[in-house]
VOKOL-308585 format. One line per field, with one value per residue (C-alpha): x, y, z; chain. Coordinates in pm, 1 decimal, always signed. Layout:
N
x <- X,... .
y <- Y,... .
z <- Z,... .
unit <- A,... .
# end
This chain:
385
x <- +112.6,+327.2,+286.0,+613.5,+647.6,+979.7,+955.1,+1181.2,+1038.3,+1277.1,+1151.6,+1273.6,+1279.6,+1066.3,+1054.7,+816.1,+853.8,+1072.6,+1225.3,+1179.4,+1354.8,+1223.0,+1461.7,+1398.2,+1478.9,+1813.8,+1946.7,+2295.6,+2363.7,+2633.2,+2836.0,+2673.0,+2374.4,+2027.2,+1735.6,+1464.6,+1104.9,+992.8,+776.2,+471.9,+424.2,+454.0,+140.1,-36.3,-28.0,-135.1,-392.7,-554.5,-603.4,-774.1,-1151.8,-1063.8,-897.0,-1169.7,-1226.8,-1563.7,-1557.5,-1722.9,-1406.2,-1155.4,-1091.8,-966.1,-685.6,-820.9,-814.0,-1126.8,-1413.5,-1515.6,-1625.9,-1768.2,-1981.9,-2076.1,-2206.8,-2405.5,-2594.1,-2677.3,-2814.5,-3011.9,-3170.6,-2938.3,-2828.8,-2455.2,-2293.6,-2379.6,-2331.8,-1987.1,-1933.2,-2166.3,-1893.4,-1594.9,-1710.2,-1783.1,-1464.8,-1328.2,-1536.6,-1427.9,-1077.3,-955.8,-750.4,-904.3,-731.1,-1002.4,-899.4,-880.8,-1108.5,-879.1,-781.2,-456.3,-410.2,-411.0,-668.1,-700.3,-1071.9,-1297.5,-1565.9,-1866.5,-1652.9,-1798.4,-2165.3,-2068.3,-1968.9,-2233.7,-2507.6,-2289.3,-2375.9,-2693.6,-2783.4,-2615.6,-2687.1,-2875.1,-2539.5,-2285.7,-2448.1,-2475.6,-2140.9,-2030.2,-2248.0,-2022.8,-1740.5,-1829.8,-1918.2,-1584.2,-1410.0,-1581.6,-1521.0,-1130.4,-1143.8,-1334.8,-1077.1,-792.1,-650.9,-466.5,-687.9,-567.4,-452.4,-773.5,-770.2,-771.5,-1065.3,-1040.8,-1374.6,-1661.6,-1666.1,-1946.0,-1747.5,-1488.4,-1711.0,-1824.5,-1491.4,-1433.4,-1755.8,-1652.3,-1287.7,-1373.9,-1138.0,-1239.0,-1380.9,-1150.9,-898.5,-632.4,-607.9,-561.9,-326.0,-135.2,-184.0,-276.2,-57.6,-266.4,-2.0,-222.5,-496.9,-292.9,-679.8,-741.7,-363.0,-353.5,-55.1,-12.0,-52.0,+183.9,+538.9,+665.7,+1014.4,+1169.1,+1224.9,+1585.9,+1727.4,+1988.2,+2246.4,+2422.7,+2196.0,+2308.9,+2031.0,+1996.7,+1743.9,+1587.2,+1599.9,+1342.7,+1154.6,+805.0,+699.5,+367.0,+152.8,+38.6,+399.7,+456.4,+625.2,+891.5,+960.6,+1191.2,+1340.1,+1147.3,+906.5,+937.9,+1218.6,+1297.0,+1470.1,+1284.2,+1490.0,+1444.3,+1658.5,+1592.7,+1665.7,+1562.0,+1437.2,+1406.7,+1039.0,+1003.4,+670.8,+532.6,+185.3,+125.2,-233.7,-271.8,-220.8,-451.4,-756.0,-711.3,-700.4,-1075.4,-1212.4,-1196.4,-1357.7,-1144.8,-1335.9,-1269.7,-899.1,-862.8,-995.2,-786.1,-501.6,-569.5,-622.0,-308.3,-134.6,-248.2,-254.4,+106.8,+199.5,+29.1,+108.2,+281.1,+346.3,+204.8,+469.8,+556.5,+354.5,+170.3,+529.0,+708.4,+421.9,+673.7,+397.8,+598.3,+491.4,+700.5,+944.2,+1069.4,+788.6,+922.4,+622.1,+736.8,+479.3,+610.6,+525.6,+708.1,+1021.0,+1079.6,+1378.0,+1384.2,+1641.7,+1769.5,+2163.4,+2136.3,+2218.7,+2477.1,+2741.8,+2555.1,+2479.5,+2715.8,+2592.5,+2428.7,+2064.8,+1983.5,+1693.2,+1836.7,+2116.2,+1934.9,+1698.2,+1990.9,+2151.5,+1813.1,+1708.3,+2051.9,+2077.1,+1712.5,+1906.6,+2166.2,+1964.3,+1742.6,+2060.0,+2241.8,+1934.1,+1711.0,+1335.6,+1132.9,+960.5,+873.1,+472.4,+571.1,+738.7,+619.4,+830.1,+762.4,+920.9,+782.2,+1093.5,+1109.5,+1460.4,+1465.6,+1826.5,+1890.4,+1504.9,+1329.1,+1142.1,+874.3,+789.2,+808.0,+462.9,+403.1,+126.5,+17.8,-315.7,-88.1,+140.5,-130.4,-318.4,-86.6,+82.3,-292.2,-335.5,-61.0,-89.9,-476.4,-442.0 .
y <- -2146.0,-1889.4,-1752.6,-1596.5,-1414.6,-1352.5,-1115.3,-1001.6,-691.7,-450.1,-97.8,+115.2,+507.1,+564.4,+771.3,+567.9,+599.9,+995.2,+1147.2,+1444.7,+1642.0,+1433.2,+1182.8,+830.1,+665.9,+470.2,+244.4,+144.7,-209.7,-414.5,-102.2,+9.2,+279.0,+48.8,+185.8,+143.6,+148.4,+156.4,-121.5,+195.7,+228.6,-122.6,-199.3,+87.8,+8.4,-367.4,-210.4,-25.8,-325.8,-555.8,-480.5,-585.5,-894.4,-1063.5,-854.2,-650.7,-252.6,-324.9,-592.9,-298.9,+1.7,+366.2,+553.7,+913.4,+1197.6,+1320.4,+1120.0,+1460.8,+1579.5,+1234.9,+1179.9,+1529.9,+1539.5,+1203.5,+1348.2,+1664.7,+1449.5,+1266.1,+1631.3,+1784.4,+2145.4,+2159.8,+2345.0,+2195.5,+1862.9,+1934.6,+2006.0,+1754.4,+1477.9,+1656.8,+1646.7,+1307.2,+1177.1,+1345.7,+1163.6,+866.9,+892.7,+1024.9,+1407.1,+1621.2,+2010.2,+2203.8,+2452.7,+2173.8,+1973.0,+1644.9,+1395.0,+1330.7,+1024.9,+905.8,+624.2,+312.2,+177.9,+9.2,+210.6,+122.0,+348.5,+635.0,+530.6,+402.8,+715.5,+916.5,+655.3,+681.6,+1097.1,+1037.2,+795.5,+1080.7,+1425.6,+1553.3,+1513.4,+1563.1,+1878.0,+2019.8,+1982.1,+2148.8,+2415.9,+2436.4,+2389.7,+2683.3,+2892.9,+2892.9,+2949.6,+3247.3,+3368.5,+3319.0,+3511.6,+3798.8,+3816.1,+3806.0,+3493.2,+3261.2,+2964.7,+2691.6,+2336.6,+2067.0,+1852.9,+1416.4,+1288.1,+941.2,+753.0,+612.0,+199.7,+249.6,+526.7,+315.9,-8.4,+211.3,+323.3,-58.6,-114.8,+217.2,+89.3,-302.8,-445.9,-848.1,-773.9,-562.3,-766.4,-486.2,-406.0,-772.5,-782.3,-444.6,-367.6,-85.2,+119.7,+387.3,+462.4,+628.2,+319.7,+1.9,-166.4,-61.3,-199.0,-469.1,-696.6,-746.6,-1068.7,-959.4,-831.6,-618.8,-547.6,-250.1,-335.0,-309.2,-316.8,-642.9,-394.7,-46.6,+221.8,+604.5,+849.7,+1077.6,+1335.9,+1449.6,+1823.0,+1923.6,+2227.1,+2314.6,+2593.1,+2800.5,+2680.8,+3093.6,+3223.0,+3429.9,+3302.8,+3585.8,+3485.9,+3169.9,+2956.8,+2768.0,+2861.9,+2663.1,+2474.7,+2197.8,+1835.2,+1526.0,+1303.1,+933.9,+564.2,+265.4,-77.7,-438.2,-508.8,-800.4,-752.4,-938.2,-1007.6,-1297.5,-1348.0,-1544.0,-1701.8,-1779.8,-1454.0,-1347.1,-1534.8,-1442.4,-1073.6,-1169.1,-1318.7,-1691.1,-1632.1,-1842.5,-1835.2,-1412.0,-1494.7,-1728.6,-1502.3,-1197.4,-1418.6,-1450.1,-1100.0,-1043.5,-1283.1,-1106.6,-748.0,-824.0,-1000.3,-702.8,-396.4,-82.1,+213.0,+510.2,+800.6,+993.6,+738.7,+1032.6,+1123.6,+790.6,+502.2,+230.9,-16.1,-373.9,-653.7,-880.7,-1134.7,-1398.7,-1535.0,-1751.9,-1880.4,-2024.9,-2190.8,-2330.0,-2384.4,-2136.7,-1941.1,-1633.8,-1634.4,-1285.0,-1349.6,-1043.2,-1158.1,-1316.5,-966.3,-848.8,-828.7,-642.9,-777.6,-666.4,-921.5,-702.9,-908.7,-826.3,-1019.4,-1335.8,-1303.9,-1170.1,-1484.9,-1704.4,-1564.7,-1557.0,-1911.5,-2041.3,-1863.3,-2050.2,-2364.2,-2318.1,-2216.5,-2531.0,-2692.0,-2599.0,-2495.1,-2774.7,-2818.1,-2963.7,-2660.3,-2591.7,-2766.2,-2643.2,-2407.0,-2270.3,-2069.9,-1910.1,-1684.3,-1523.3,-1561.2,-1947.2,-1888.1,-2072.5,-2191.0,-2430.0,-2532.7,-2838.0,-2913.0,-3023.6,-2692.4,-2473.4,-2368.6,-2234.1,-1946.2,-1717.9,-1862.6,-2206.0,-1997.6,-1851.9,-2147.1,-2375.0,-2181.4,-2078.8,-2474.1,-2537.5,-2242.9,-2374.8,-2760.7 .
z <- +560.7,+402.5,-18.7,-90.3,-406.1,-657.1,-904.6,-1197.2,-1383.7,-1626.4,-1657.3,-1934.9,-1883.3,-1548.4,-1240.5,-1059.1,-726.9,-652.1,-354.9,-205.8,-482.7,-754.6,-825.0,-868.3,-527.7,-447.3,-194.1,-188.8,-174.6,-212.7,-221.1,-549.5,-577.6,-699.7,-841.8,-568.3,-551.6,-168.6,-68.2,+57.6,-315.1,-419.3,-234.2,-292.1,-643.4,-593.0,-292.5,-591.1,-780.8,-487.9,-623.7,-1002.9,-850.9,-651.7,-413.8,-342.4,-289.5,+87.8,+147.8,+88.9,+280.1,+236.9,+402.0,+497.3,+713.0,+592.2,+818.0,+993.5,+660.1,+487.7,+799.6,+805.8,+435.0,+553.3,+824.3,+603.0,+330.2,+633.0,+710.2,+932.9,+936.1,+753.2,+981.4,+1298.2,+1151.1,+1158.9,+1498.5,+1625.1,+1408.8,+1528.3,+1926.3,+1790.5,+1709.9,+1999.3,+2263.9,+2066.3,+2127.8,+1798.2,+1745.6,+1493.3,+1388.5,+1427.8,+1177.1,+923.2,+982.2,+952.5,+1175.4,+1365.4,+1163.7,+849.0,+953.6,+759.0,+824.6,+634.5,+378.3,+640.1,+908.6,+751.2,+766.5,+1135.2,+1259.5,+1103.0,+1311.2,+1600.2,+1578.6,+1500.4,+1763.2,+2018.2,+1834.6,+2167.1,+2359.8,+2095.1,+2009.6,+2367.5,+2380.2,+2024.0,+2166.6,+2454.2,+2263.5,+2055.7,+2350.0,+2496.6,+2144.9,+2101.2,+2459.1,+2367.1,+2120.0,+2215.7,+2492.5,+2258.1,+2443.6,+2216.9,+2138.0,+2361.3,+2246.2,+2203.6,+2496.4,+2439.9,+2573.1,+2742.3,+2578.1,+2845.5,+2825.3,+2607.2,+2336.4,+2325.5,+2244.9,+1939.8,+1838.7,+1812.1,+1589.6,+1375.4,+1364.5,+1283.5,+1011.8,+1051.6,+705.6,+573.2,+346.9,+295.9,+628.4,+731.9,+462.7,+570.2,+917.5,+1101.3,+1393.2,+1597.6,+1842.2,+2070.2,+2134.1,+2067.5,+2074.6,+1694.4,+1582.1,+1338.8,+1299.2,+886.6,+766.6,+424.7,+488.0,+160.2,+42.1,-130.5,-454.2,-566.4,-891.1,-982.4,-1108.2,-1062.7,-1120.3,-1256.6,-1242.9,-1542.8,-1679.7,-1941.6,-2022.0,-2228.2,-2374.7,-2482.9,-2762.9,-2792.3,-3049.4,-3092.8,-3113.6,-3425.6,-3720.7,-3624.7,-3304.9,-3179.3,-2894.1,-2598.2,-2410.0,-2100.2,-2037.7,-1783.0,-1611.2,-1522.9,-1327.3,-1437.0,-1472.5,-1612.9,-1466.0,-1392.5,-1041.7,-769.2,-615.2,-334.5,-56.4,+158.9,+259.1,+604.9,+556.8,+931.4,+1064.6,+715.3,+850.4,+1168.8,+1107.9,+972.1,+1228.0,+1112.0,+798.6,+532.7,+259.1,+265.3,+352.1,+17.0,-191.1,-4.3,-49.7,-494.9,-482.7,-331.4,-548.1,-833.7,-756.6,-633.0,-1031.2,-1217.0,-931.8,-1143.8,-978.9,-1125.1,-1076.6,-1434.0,-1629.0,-1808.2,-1957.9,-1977.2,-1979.4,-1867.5,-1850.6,-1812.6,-1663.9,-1469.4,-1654.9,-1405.4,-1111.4,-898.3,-613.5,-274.1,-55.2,+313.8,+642.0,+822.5,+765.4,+500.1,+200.2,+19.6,-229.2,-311.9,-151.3,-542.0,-646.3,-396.7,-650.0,-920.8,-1227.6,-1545.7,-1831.7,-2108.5,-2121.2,-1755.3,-1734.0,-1812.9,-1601.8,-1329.4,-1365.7,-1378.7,-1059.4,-859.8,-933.4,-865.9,-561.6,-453.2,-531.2,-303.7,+3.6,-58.5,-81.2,+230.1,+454.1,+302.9,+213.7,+466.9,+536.4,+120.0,+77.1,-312.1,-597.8,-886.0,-1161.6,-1479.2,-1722.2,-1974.1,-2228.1,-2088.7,-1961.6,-1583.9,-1568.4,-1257.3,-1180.0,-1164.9,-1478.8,-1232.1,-1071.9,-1402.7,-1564.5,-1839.4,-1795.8,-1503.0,-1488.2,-1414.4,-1196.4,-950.6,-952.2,-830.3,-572.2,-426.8,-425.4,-288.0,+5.5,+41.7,+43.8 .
unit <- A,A,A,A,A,A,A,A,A,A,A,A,A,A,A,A,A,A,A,A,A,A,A,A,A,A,A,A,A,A,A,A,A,A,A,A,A,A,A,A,A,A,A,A,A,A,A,A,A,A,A,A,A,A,A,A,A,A,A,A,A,A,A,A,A,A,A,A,A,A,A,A,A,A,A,A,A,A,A,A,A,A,A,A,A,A,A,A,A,A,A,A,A,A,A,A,A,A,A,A,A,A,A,A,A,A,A,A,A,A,A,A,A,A,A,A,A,A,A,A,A,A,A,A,A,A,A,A,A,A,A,A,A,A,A,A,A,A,A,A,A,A,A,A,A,A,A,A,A,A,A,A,A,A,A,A,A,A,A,A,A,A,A,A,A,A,A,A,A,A,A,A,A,A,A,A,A,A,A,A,A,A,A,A,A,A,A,A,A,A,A,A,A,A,A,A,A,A,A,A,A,A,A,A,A,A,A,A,A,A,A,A,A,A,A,A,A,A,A,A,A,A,A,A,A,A,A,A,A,A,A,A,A,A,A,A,A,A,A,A,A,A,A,A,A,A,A,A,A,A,A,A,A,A,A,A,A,A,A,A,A,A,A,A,A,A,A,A,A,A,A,A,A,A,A,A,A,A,A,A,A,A,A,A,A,A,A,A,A,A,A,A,A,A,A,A,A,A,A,A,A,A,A,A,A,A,A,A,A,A,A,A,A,A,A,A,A,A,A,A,A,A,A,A,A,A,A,A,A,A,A,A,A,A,A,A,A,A,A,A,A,A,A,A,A,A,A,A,A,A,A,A,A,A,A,A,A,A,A,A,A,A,A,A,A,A,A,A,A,A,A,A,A,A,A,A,A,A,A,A,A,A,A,A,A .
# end
């Protein structure tokens, strides 16, 4: 069974999701430049939000590079000696499989584990210390002999793990109950073992209409200056827009309770906190100066068998009329119609729509409800029945 969420959500002055030079990101579609928010920070921002929608802190994990030091700071609060705790977890991750800088300290990748991969590794060290730290002695050894030759420090070598490494790097590396991994995925392109396929697919979000970036130049005076003196003190832009966009993500629920191990009663409740995260999600770039803090207008819930409709075609031609919202709802729940229409529905279990305003031109009066409690609820029936 497949959730498939619509959203419509107006933003006033924001920069909530910037480029590389600060600007609020684009996309040009329809051969007009859209406001964009890109769908890595769309769930972030609901990822954030899993634990205060159903979801316990040990049924979430963390993206880090930092497990050398977390593990490390373990062991030394278990007793062990700082700074050979460190090398002991570094040779550690490295007969596991996994790249670490050693003048950093981080890993290759930006892993996505579960919070108990911490305490993992730092039991996996433990349980090994006598041979982990023979060979950080070794390690350390041979550095020091490179240097006091003045060679250049040569590149760390990839260890290929022992059957029994890599059957720990599996324990460490366990997502089965780990919703947001299941929900997200996970690519380690050097051990395609620890991949995850997601079970949730995520689009950029894309605003209905033509988008101009503008900016705001603005200045800032000393509270100290003397009376005598004038003029600004700093001075400076902040790129921003403001603009209605089409949010659009699915949620496959088979793939979902696969991705944890079988157990549905996690995947249901991985599955509401999706839902929800997904209906409250805001990202959180230049809120400090411009607190855009909307919440979505327009929800339109699709539950079906099989098959995926992001709607955002609706907006291909970009919308002129001056109340965007209700235009934009208008053209997206039209456009539904027609697809059901031509493609038909024999693959929809059921719909759900709501609108804050109440404005849900060309819907069935059937499959409108009036509140989000009624909105979630019946599209998490629906996806559950």
């Amino acid at each position: 069974m497949i959730i498939e969420l619509h959203l419509l959500q107006s933003f006033p002055v924001s920069n909530l999701n910037r480029d590389d030079v600060g600007q609020p990101k684009t996309a040009t579609f329809g051969g007009h430049t859209r406001g964009r928010i890109s769908s890595q920070c769309l769930k972030r921002s609901a990822r954030l939000l899993f634990n205060e929608h159903g979801l316990d802190t040990t049924e979430t994990g963390v993206r880090t590079k930092r497990l050398l030091t977390n593990a490390a700071e373990l062991l030394v609060a278990q007793g062990r000696d700082a700074d050979e705790a460190a090398r002991v977890v570094e040779v550690g991750l490295e007969v596991l499989g996994f790249g670490v800088n050693p003048a950093t300290g981080l890993t290759q990748y930006l892993w996505f584990v579960g919070r108990q991969a911490i305490d993992l590794l730092a039991e996996f060290c433990n349980q090994q210390w006598d041979r982990l730290s023979a060979a950080a002695t070794d390690k350390q050894k041979a550095k020091e002999k490179t240097t006091k030759d003045g060679a250049k420090e040569p590149k760390p070598v990839k260890i290929k793990p022992s059957k029994d490494d890599l059957d720990a790097a599996r324990r460490i590396l366990d997502a089965t109950r780990v919703a947001d991994v299941a929900l997200f995925g996970r690519m380690i392109a050097d051990n395609k073992d620890f991949n995850v396929d997601a079970a949730s697919q995520v689009a950029h979000a894309i605003s209905t209409h033509a988008v101009v970036n503008e900016f705001d130049y603005y200045t800032a005076v000393d509270d100290l200056k003397p009376d005598g003196e004038s003029g600004a003190d700093m001075i400076g832009t902040v790129d921003f827009n403001s603009a209605c966009y089409y949010r659009y993500a699915n949620l496959d629920l088979t793939t979902l309770t696969s991705n944890l191990g079988g157990d549905s009663d996690l995947a249901a409740r991985a599955a509401q906190a999706w839902l929800s995260a997904f209906i409250h999600a805001v990202p959180s770039g230049k809120q400090n100066s411009m607190a855009a803090r909307t919440m979505p207008d327009t929800l339109l819930g699709v539950v079906r068998e099989h098959g995926a409709w992001n709607l955002a075609n609706a907006f291909l031609a970009p919308v002129t009329e001056p109340d965007l919202m209700a235009a934009s709802t208008d053209r997206l729940m039209r456009h539904f119609t027609q697809l059901r229409g031509f493609y038909g529905t024999t693959a929809i279990r059921d719909v759900a729509a709501a609108s804050v305003t109440g404005q849900l031109p060309a819907s069935d009066a059937g499959e409108v409800v009036p509140t989000l409690d009624a909105f979630t609820s019946r599209v998490l029936t629906a996806a559950q029945a």
